[in-house]
N, C-alpha and C positions, 0 to 999 in steps of 0.2 A: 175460629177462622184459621185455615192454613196458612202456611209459607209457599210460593209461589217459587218454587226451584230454578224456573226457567227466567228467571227475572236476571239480567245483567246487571249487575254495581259500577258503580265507576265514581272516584273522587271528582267533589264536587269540584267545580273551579277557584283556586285560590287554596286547595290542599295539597300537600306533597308529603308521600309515606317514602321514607329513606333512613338510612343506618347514618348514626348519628357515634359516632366515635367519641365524642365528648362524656354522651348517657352510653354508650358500649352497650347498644342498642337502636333498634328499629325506634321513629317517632313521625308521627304525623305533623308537620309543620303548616299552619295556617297563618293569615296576617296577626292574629292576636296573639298567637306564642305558642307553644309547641305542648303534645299530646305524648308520653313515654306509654310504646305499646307491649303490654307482656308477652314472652313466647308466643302465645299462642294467635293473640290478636295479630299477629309480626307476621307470623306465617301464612295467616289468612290473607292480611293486606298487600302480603307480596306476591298472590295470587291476581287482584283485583286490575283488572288489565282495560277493564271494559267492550273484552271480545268473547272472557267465559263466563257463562253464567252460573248460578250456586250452584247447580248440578254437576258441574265441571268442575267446581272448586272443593265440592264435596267428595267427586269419585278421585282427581287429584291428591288431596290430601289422607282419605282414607286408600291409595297404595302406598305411601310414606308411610303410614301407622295403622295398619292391619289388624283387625282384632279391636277397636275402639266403637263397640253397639253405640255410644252418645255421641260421637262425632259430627254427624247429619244436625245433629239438634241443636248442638253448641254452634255452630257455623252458622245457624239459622238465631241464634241467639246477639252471633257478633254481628249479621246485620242487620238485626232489629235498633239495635243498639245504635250502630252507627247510622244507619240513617234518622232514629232518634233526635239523633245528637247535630246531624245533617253534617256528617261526615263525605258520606256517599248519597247517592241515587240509585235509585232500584230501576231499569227500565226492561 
């Protein structure tokens, strides 16, 4: 099955992705306690607006880092995951 590009993310209600100065980093904060996000995932979520959708966030991220053939897939990776995890919604 594919990945559905045109699909919109957006945190769920009751998640907040923010820079968290304590971790000297990005973290997803939900009621139960907080989620430390690696660079990458950091960059993706501070993308995730609920107005572009993966294709946006894809063509977005691949002018920042040019030259990256798995970029498309990892991106497609980070939101399998996080809506996995019901971080986000895919709509």
């Amino acid at each position: 099955m594919s990945f559905d590009r045109s699909k919109k993310p957006t945190w769920r209600p009751g998640y907040r992705y923010q820079y968290e100065p304590a971790q000297k980093g990005h973290v997803l904060l939900y009621p139960e306690g907080m989620i430390k996000l690696n660079d990458s995932a950091a960059l993706i979520g501070g993308l995730i607006d609920g107005e572009r959708d993966v294709a946006a966030i894809i063509a977005e991220l691949g002018q920042q880092f040019p030259g990256v053939p798995e970029l498309g897939d990892d991106i497609e990776q980070f939101m399998e995951v996080a809506r996995a995890e019901h971080w986000i919604t895919l709509a």
